[in-house]
N, C-alpha and C positions, 0 to 999 in steps of 0.2 A: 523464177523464185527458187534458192537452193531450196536442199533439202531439211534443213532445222527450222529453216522460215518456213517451209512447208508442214512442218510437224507443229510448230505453235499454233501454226492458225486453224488448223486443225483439233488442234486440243480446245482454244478460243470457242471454236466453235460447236463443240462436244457440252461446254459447259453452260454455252446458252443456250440449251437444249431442255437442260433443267427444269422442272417447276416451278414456278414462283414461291410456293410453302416450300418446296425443298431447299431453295436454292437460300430462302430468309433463314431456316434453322443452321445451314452451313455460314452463311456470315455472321450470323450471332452466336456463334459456337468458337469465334475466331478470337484473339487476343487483341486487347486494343487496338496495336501498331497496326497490326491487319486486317483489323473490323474496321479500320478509317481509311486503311489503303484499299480494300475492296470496292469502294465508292467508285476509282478510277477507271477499273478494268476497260468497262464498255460502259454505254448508256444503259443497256439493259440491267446489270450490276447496279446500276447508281439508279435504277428506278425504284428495285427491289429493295436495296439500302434506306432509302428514305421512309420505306414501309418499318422500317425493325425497331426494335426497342432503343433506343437512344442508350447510351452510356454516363454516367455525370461526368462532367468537364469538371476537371478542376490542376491545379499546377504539378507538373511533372516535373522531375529532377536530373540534370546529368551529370554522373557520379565517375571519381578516377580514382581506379584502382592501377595506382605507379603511372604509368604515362599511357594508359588506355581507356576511352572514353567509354562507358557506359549508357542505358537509359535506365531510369525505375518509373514505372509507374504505381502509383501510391493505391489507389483505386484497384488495380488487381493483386499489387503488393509482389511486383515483378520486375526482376532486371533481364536487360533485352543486353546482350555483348554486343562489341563493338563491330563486327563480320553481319551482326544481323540489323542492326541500324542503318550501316553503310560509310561512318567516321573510319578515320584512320590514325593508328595510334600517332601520339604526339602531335595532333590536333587538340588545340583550345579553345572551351569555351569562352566568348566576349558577348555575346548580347544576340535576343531573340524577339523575334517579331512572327506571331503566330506560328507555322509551320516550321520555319524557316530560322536557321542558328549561324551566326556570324562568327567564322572560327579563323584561327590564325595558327602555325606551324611555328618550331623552330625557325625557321628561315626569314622568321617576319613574313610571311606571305600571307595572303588575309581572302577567303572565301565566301560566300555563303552558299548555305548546303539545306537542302527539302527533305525532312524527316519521313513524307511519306512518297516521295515521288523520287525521291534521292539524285534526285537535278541539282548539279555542283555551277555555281558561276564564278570564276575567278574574278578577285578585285585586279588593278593595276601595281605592279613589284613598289617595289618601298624604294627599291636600287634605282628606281625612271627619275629622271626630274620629275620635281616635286613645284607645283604653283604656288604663289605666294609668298609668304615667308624663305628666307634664306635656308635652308638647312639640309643636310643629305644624311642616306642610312650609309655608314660604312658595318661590311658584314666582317664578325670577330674571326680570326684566323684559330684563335685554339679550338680545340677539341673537346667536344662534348655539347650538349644543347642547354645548359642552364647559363651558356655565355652567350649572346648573339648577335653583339655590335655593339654600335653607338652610334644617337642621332648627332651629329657635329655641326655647330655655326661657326660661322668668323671668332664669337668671343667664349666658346659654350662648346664643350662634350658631357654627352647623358648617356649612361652607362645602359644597354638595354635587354633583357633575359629577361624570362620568366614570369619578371614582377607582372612583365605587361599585364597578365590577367589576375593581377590580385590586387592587393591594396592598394599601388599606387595609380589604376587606371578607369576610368568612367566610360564606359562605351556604348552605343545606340546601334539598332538594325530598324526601319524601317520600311514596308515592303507590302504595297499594294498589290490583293492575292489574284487580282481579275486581271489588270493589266501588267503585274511584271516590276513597275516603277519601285524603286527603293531609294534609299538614303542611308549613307553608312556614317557615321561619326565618333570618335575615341577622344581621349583624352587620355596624357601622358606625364607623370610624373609634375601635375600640376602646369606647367610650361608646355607643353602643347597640345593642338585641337586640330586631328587632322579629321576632313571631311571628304565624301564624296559620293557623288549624284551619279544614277544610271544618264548615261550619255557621254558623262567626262572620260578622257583620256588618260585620265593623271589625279593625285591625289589633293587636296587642296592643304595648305600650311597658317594657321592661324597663330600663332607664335604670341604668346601671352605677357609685352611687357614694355606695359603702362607702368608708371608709375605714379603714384600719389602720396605726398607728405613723407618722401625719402623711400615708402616700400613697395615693394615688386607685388604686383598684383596674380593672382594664378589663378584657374578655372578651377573649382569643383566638381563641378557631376553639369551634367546638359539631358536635356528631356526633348521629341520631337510631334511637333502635332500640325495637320493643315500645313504644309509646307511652312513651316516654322521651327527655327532651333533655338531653344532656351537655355541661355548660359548662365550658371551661378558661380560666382568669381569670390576671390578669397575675402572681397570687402564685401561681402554680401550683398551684393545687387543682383538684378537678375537682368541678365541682358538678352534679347531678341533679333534673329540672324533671319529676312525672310529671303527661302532656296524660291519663290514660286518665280521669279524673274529668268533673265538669261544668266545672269550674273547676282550672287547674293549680295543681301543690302542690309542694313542695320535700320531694325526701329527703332526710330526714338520717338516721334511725336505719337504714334499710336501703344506705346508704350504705357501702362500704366502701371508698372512698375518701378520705372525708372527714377523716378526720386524718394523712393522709397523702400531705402534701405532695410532688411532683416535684423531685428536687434534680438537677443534674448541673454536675461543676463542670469545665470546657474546660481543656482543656490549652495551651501556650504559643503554640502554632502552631492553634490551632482557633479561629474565631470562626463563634458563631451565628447565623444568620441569621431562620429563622422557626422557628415550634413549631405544630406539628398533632395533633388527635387522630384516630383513627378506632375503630371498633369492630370486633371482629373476628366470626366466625362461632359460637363459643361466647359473645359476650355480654361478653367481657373489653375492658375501654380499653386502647389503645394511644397511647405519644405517640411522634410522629416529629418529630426535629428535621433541619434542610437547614443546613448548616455549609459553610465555606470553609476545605479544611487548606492554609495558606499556607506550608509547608514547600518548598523548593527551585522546583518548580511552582506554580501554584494551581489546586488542584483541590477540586470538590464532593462534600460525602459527606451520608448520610443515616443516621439512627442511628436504631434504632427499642426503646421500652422498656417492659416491662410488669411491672405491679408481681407480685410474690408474696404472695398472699393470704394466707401463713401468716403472714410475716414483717412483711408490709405495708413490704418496701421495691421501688422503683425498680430494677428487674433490665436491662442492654441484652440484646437477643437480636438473632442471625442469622438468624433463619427465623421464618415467619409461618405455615406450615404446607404440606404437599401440592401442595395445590389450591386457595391464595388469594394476591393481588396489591393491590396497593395504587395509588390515585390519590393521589397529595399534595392534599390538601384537600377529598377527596373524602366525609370521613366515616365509611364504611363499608368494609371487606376486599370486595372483589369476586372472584368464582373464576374462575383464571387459565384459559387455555385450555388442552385436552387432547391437542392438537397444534404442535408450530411455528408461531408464524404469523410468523416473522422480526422484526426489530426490536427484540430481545433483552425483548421482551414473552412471560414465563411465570412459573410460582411462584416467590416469593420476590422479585418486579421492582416497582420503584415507579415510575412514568409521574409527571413533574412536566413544567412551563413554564417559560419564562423567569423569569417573576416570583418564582419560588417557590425561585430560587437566588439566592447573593449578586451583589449589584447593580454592587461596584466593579469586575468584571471583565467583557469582552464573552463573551458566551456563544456556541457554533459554533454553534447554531440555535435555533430558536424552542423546541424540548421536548427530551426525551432520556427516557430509561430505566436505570433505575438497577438493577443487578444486586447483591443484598445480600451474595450469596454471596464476587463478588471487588471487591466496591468501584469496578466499572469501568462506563464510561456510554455506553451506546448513542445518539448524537445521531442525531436525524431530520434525512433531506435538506432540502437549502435546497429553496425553488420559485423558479422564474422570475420572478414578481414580486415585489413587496413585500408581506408579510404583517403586520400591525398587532396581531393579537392570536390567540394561540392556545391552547384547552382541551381536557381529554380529557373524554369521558365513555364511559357505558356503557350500550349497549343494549339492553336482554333482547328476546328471541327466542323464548319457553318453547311 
């Protein structure tokens, strides 16, 4: 054993020497990020941990300031920089599943990365063959990173920068915390759905184009639950992809979606703006639509609809249950917190971004919170500086 291996474990072992009252008041004395990573250390750590004052859970945010990634946490009302997280600048956020954030470079090259263990796994390059669908990343020769290719088929070039992680993309991370297993899934420029499963070699290419009654069909947003990926496509259907085989399969007969189309039709002062699904804690889809009611003000609403299984139609509902919340685009109902934790974040709230409201009007800040109950919006304060992009996600803690 060198000698700095020798000095850790050494010090490892100075700290489980501790008292158990000493060593509880030194972890709860620590900052979130660190009051959750102390867990890890040793067993001894995570025995004492378990004794401590619990924290409230509730949705954290990662903030860029120009092309460096951020954390805040709301609850201690703290940003953590990007050296002390462990991201790297000119990484972007796409999509998170508890711990763990699904990010992508310039380069197109696509990660996922452990906020407290800061365990990196690389996906498979964008530049490999690609399975299924025809298509290759060619990477842009000019200079500077808001250009970064184009995905290219036989009849088809798609121009690809930046947007990847704003308006025009739907993306999923999936990521079981015990064994490791994940599920990664995006959506591009409506036109394509790339996917990919721990084990595969390569990325999958689902290439969106059907056509019906002369028009091209394109995916919306996809939600994933129980080895299952839910596809909402531009005719409003909701399609079912199950990963649990060797080879993914489409439902249809267990489908009970399937001939039962999403209709809603806007009243005179309503225009809508994007369409989301998520899944909720019994397994039921959800579609939430973000709308502009351009009545005397303009103001943002959210609508949220699930079908009735007896009837097989499109129902809107008020309430999402109890003890669940929603991310706009987040895919899945996450459980709201069991206490206050301000910011008009509790059951029945949807946490959205700028992007995810209508575009003609300036927004008071970069995110807000939607309360379903009175239709009214909780905006989050401005910061001090300029902020370039901001997402929620969600931590577990278990």
């Amino acid at each position: 054993m060198d000698t700095e291996e020798s000095r850790k474990v050494s010090a490892n072992q100075e700290w489980a020497k501790l008292s158990s009252d000493l060593l509880r008041r030194i972890i709860e004395s620590l900052s979130s990020i660190d009051f959750y990573r102390a867990k890890i250390v040793c067993s001894d750590w995570y025995s004492v941990w378990k004794t401590c004052i619990k924290r409230p859970l509730c949705p954290w945010r990662i903030i860029y300031k120009h092309d460096s990634p951020m954390l805040l946490d709301l609850v201690e009302d703290k940003i953590y920089s990007t050296q002390y997280i462990g991201l790297s600048d000119k990484s972007y956020f796409m999509a998170s599943s508890g711990n763990w954030l699904l990010m992508v470079d310039s380069r197109l090259d696509f990660y996922i990365f452990n906020l407290l263990t800061c365990k990196r796994i690389n996906l498979p390059s964008m530049e490999s063959p690609v399975r299924g669908a025809q298509v290759r990343f060619e990477r842009s020769s000019e200079s500077g990173h808001r250009e970064w290719g184009h995905f290219v088929e036989p009849c088809r070039k798609d121009r690809v920068s930046e947007d990847i992680f704003g308006r025009k993309r739907s993306a999923g991370l999936w990521i079981n915390e015990k064994t490791g297993d994940y599920m990664v899934a995006w959506i591009f420029n409506k036109h394509y759905l790339f996917t990919h499963k721990q084990g595969d070699d390569s990325w999958w290419n689902w290439n969106m184009d059907w056509e019906i009654g002369g028009t091209n069909l394109g995916y919306l947003d996809l939600a994933y639950k129980n080895s299952k990926l839910y596809l909402y496509t531009s005719d409003d259907h909701i399609k079912i992809i199950d990963f649990s085989g060797d080879f993914p399969k489409e439902e249809i007969e267990k489908n009970p979606y399937m001939d039962h189309p999403f209709h809603y039709i806007t009243r005179g002062w309503e225009h809508t703006f994007k369409r989301r699904i998520a899944i909720q804690k019994s397994g039921e889809v959800l579609i939430i639509l973000s709308l502009l009611d351009a009545r005397n003000e303009q103001k943002y609403l959210f609508y949220i609809f699930k079908m009735n299984l007896e009837s097989g139609k499109w129902e809107r509902v008020d309430s999402i249950g109890d003890d669940e919340m929603l991310i706009f685009g987040h895919g899945v109902t996450i459980r709201a917190p069991v206490q206050d934790v301000g910011d008009g974040i509790k059951s029945g709230s949807i946490c959205f971004v700028k992007d995810d409201v209508w575009s003609g009007y300036t927004c008071d800040s970069y995110c807000g919170v939607f309360d379903l109950a009175t239709s009214r919006i909780n905006w989050s304060k401005k910061f001090r500086f300029h902020i370039t992009i901001s997402q929620w996600f969600v931590p577990v803690f278990a």
